[in-house]
C-alpha positions as CSV (number, residue, x, y, z in Angstrom):
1,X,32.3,-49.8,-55.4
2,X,32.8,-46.8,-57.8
3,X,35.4,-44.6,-57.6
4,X,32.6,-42.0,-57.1
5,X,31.2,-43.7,-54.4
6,X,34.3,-44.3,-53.1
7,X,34.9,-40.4,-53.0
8,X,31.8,-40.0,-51.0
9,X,32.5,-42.4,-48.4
10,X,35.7,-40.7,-48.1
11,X,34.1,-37.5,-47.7
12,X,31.5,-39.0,-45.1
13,X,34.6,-40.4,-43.3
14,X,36.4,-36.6,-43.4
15,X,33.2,-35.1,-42.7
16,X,32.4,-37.1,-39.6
17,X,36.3,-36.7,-38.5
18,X,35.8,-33.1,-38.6
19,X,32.1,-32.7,-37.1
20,X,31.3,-35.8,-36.0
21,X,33.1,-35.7,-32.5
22,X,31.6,-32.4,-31.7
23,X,28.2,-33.3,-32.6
24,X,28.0,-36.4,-30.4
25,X,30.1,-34.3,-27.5
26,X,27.5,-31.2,-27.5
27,X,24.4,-34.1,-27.7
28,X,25.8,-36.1,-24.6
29,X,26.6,-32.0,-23.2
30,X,22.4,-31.2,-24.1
31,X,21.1,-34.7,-22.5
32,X,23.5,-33.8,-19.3
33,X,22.0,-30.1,-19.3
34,X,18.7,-31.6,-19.2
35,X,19.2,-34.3,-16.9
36,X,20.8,-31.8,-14.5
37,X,18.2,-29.5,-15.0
38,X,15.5,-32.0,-14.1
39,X,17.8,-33.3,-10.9
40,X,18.3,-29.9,-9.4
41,X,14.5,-29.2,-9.4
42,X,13.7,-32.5,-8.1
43,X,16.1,-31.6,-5.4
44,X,14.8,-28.2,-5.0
45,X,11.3,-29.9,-4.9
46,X,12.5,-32.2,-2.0
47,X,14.0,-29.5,-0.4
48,X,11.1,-27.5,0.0
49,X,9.0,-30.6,0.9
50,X,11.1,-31.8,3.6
51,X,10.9,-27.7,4.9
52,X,7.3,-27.5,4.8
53,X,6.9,-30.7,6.7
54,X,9.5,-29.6,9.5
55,X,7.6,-25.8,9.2
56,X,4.1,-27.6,9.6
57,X,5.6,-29.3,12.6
58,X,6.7,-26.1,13.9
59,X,3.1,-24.4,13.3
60,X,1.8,-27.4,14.8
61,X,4.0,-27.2,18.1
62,X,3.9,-23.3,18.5
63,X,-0.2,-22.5,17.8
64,X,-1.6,-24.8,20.9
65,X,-5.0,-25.3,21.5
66,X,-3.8,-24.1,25.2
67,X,-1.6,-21.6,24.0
68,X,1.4,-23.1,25.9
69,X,3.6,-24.7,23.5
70,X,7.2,-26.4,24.5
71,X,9.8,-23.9,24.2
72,X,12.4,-26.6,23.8
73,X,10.6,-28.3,21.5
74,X,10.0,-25.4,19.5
75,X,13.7,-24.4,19.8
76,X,14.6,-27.4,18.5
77,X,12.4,-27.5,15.1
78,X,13.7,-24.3,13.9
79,X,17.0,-25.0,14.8
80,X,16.6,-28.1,12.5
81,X,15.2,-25.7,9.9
82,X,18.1,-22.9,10.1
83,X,20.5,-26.2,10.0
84,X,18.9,-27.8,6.8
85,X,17.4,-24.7,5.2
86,X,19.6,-22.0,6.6
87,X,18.5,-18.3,5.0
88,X,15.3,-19.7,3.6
89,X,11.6,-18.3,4.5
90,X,10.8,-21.0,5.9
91,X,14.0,-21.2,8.1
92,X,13.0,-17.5,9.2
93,X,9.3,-17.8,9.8
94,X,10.5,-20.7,12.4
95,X,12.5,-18.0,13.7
96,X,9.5,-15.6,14.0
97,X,8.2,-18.3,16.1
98,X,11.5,-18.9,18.3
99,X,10.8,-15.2,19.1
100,X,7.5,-15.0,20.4
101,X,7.7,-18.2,22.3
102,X,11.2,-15.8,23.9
103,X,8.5,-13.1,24.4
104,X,5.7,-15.2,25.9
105,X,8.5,-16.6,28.4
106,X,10.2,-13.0,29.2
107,X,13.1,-13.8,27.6
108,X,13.5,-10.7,25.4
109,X,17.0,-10.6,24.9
110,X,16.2,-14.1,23.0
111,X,13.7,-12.6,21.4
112,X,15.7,-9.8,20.2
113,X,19.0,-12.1,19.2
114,X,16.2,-14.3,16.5
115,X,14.7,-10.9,15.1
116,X,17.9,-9.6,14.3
117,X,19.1,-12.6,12.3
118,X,16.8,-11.9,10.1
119,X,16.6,-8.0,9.9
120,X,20.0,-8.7,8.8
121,X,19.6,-10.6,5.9
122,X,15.8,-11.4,5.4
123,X,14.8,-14.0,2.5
124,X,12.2,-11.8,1.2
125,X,10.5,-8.0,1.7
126,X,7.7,-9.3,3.8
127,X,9.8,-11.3,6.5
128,X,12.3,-8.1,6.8
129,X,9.4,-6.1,7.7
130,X,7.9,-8.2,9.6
131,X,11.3,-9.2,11.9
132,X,12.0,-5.3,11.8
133,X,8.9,-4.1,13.8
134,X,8.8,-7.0,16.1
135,X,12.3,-6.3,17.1
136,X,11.4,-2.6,17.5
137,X,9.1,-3.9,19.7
138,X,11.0,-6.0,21.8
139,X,13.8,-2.6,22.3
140,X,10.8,-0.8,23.2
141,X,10.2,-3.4,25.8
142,X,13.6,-3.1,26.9
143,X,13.6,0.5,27.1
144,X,15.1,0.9,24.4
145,X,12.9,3.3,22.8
146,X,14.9,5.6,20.8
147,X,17.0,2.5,19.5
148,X,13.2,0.9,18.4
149,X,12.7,4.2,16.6
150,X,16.4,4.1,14.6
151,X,14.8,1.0,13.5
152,X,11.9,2.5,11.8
153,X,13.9,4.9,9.7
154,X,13.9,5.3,6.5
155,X,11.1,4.3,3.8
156,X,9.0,1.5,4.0
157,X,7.1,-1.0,1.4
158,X,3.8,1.0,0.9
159,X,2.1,-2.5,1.4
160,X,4.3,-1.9,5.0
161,X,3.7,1.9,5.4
162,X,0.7,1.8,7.6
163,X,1.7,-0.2,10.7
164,X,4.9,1.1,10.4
165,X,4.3,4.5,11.0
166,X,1.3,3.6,14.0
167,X,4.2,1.7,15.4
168,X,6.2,5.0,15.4
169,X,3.7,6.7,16.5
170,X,3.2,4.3,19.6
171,X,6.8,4.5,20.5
172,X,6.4,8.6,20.1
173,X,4.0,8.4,22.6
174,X,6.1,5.9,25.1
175,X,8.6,8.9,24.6
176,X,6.0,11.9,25.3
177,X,6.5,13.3,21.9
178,X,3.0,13.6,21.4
179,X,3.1,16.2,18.0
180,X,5.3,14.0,16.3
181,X,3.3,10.9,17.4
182,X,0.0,12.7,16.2
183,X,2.4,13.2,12.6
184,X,2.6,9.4,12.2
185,X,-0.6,8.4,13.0
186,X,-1.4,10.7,10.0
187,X,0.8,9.2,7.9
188,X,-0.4,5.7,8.6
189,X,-4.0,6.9,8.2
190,X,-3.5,8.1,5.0
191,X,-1.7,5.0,3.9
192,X,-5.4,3.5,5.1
193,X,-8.4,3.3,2.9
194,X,-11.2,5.1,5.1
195,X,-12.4,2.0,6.1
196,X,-9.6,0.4,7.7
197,X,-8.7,3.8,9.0
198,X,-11.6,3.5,11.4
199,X,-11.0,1.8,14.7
200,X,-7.7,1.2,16.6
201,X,-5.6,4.2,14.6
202,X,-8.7,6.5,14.8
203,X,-8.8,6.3,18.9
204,X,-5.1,6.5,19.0
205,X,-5.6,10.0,17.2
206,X,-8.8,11.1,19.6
207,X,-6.9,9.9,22.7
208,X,-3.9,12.6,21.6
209,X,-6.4,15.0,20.5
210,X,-8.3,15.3,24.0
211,X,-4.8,14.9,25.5
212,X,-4.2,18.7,24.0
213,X,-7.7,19.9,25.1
């Protein structure tokens, strides 16, 4: 071997001392990020398999042909779901159902107890809105009217806007404060287009109007 090619192997050696290490550390570091990467979404995959089959179950158990479904039974699907999948949607849509099987059965304090949970801290928009006006609901039911109204403060999604404000406007009523029921039902009309306006909402409004005849 030449003294030339005896500098470059040298230099290969030096070079690979210097950057060889690092190379082969950050490639095994890459094939780790990307093996990780693809482990954690097939566990996220499984995880939201194995929820939708115990939500399905859930479905299955709560929306009887009879309309009777097994409170225990139901009870104890989503309390598998809140154990396994605690603070997911699909956790709290089994809770939804744990509260209206409470409701169905009388048991509003139940009821009341699974709504909050999630009013509390609600996995998404749609599930806080949701669990919010149910639970007004259920206070209402309790005679809690004023507390149910607390509830509705403050803005709402617009997709939420409508049936929010009937809902206040309902409770109002319960509470005989029939100008400031007929100012909600406004306010959820014009959240309306025209056509959906028309019906339920529209009586509500008459039924106040010929109250003030």
């Amino acid at each position: 071997m030449s003294s030339t090619e005896d500098d470059q192997l040298a230099e290969l050696k030096d070079w690979w001392q210097r950057n060889g290490k690092p190379l082969v550390t950050g490639g095994l570091l890459a094939l780790v990020v990307v093996f990780g990467w693809q482990a954690w979404h097939k566990y996220q995959s499984n995880q939201a398999q194995g929820a939708s089959v115990l939500y399905q179950q859930l479905l299955e158990t709560t929306l009887t042909p009879d309309g009777k479904p097994d409170p225990g039974r139901v009870a104890d699907l989503a309390n598998k779901l809140n154990t396994d999948f605690a603070g997911s949607a699909y956790a709290q849509y089994g809770s939804l159902f744990v509260a209206k099987v409470a409701v169905d059965t009388g048991k509003l304090d139940d009821a009341a107890r699974e709504l909050k949970a999630i009013t509390d801290k609600p996995a998404n928009i749609t599930l806080g809105e949701v669990a919010r006006q149910r639970l007004a609901q259920v206070l209402a039911a309790q005679n809690k009217v004023d507390d149910a109204l607390k509830l509705l403060d403050g803005d709402a999604d617009k997709a939420f806007l409508a049936s929010r404000e009937e809902l206040k406007g309902d409770l109002l009523v319960q509470l005989g404060r029939t100008d400031e029921a007929h100012a909600a039902y406004q306010k959820a009309k014009a959240a309306l287009s025209d056509e959906a306006a028309v019906g339920g909402l529209q009586i509500k409004l008459d039924d106040l109007a010929k109250g003030d005849a």
